[in-house]
N, C-alpha and C positions, 0 to 999 in steps of 0.2 A: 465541815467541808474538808476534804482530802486536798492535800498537797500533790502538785504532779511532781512523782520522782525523773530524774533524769537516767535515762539510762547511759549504764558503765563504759558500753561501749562505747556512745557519741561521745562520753567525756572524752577517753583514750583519743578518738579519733580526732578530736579538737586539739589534744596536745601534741599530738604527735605533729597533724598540721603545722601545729606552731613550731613547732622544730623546724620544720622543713622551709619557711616564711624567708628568712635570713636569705639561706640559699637561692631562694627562687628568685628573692629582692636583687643580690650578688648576680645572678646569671641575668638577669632582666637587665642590667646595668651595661654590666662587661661585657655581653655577651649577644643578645639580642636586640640591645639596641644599638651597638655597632652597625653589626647588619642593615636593621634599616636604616640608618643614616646613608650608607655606604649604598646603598638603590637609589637613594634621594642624591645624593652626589652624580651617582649616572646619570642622572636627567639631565644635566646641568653642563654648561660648557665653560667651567673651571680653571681655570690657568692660573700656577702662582705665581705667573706674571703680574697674572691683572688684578685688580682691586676690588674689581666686582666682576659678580657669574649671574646667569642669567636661565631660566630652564629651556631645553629645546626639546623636549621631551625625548621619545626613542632616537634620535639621533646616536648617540653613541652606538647603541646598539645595533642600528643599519651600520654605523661604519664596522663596527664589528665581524659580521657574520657577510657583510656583503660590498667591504670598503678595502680602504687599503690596510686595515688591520687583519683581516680575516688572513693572509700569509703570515705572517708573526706568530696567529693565535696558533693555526695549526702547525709550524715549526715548533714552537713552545711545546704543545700537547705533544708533539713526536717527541723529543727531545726529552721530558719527564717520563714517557713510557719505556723508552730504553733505558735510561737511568734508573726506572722504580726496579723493570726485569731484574736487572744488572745486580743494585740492590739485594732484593728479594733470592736471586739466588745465591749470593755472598751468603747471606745471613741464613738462610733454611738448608741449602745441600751444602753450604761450607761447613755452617753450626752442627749438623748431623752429623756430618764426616768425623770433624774434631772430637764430637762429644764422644764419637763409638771407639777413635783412637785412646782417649784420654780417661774411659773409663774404667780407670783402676784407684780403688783408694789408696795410694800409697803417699809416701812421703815427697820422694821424686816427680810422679804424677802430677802433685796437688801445687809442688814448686812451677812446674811445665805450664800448667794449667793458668795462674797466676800471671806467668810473663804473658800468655795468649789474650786475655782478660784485660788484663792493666791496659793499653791503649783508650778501653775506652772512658776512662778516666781522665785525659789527656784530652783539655780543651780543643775543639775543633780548629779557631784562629793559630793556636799555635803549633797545629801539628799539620794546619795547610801551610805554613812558614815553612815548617821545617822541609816538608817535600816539596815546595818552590825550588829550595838550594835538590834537592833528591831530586828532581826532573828537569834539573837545567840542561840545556842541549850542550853546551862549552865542559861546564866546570863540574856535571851533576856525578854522584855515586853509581847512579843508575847506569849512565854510559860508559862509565869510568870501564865496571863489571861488562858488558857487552863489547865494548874495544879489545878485551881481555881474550875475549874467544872468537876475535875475527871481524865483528860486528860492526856496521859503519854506523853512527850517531842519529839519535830520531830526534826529531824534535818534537817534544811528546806533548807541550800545549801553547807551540803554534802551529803544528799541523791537525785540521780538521778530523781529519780518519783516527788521530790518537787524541785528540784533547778529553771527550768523555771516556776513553779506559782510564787516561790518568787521572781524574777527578774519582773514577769508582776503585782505582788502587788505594788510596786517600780512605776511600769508605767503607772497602773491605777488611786494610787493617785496624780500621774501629769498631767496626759491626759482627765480625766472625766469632770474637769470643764471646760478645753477647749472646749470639745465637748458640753456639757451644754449650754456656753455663745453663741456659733457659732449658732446653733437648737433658743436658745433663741430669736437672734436676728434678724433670720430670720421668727420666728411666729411671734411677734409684727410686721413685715411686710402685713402679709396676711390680707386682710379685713375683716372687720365683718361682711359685705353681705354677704359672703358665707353660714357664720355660722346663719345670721338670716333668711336666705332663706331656710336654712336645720331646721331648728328649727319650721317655719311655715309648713313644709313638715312633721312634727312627729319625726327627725332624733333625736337618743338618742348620749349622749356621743361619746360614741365606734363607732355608723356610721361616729360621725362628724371627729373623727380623722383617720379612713379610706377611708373616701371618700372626706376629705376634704385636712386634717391639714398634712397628709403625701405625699400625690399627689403633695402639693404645696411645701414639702418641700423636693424636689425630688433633683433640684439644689443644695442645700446643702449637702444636701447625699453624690452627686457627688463631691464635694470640698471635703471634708471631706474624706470621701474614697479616692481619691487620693493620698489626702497631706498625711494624715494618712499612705496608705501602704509604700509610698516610703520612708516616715522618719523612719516608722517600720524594712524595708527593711535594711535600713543602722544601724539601732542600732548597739553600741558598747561601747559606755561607762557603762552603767551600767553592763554590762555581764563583763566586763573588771575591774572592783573594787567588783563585789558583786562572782561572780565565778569561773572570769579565763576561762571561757570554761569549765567549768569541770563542776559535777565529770562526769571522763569516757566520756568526751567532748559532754554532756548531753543541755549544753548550747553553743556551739563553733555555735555562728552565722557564718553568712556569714562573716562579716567584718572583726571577730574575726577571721577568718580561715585566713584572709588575712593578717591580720596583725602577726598571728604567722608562715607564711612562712617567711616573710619580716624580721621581727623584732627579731625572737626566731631561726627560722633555719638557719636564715640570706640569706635565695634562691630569689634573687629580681626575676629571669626571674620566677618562679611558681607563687610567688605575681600577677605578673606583667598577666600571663594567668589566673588565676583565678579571675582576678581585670576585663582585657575585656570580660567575661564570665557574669561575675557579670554586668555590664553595657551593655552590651544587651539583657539580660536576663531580667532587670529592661526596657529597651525600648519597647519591645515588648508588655511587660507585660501592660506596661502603655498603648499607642498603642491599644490593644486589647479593654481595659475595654472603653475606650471612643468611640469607635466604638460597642460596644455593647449596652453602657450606652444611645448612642445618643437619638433614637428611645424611650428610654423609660423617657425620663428627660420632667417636666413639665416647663417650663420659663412662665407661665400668671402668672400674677401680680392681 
């Protein structure tokens, strides 16, 4: 009587499995079962006041979308979409800017390059300290320079109309070289047949980097925009040492809205609703733009 052989592949495909067990075990853990605890917390009317909770079921979620939350939520969602914009352009037309100036391999260059870079190295807590004293309305460097040329004194985060440019100055001078070095290191990629075949064709400058240097660096774009809106999306540290939310919750991002239910009003179950709000609202979102992006993203080398 014959033995059944096993085939080669199901072996492979069983070990491979097992590699992957760990991980899935890890993300199940940290990851998805967060989640669902954090729905099961919304049900619930939670106070770290109280001792015990009780479930109410959708309740949060009415007060949510149709309570006295639902102004907050959408001040929040406004308040993160100007900040991600703001972001998003810091990092993509500022990083492209820098990287078309700074691409020279030189020795001076590479020094230039470096100082532009280095910020983002430089913990977030401590480089919102340092532009607290930079944006002070009395004492600050910022008005010091503006009194210099006439200028009368802003108060640049307790007035409303300036508190988010000053939290996105903060995020520009840490973000711009990232975007720079990312743009950078994808043009020394592109060949230079393109650019000598556009150059025997008449092409000037401006055609080369519209029809060449931007097409090819469409994948990047894409990385960039990504990683960029969703880290934009979560900001919370710097709103959280340079404002508080304020004034007039002028800057209460989203996180920040979350964490002052949680932490200031002490209501884990609205935390907890406006935290799954927030996480699908960020999956869709993501979701969408890659399913847009697909069709228009160049990948030739």
């Amino acid at each position: 009587m014959k033995e059944k052989q096993i085939n080669p592949r199901k072996i492979s495909a069983i070990k491979d499995f097992g590699c992957v067990v760990p991980a899935l075990i890890f993300l199940a853990i940290f990851t998805y079962y967060p989640i669902v605890e954090l729905f099961r917390i919304s049900l619930t009317d939670w106070n770290l006041l109280n001792d015990t909770w009780n479930y109410v079921g959708l309740k949060n979620w009415k007060w949510l979308f149709g309570g006295s939350g639902t102004k907050y939520l959408w001040n929040s969602l406004k308040v993160t979409i100007l900040y991600s914009i703001g972001e998003l352009s810091i990092t993509l037309i500022g990083g492209m800017i820098f990287a078309l100036i700074f691409n020279r391999m030189t020795n001076s260059f590479a020094a230039m390059r470096a100082v532009v870079f280095m910020p983002k190295y430089v913990a977030m807590s401590s480089a919102a300290v340092v532009f607290l004293w930079i944006l002070n309305t009395d004492s600050g460097i910022l008005n010091y320079i503006l009194s210099a040329f006439g200028i009368s004194a802003v108060d640049w985060l307790g007035n409303r109309n300036t508190a988010l440019i000053s939290v996105l100055m903060l995020t520009g001078w840490r973000c711009i070289g990232y975007g720079m070095m990312v743009y950078l290191s994808a043009m020394m990629g592109i060949s230079t047949d393109y650019y000598e075949a556009a150059s025997l064709d008449g092409a000037n400058g401006i055609q080369k980097f519209f029809k060449i240097t931007l097409p090819m660096l469409s994948p990047t774009t894409l990385f960039l925009f990504v990683t960029t809106f969703l880290s934009s999306m979560k900001v919370f540290q710097s709103v959280d040492i340079l404002t508080q939310g304020g004034p007039y919750r002028s800057t209460e991002v989203f996180v920040y809205n979350i964490y002052r239910y949680a932490m200031v009003d002490m209501r884990m179950d609205r935390a907890s609703t406006v935290g799954i709000f927030f996480f699908f609202l960020l999956l869709i979102i993501t979701v969408a733009t890659m399913k847009i992006s697909s069709g228009n993203v160049t990948y030739d080398s």
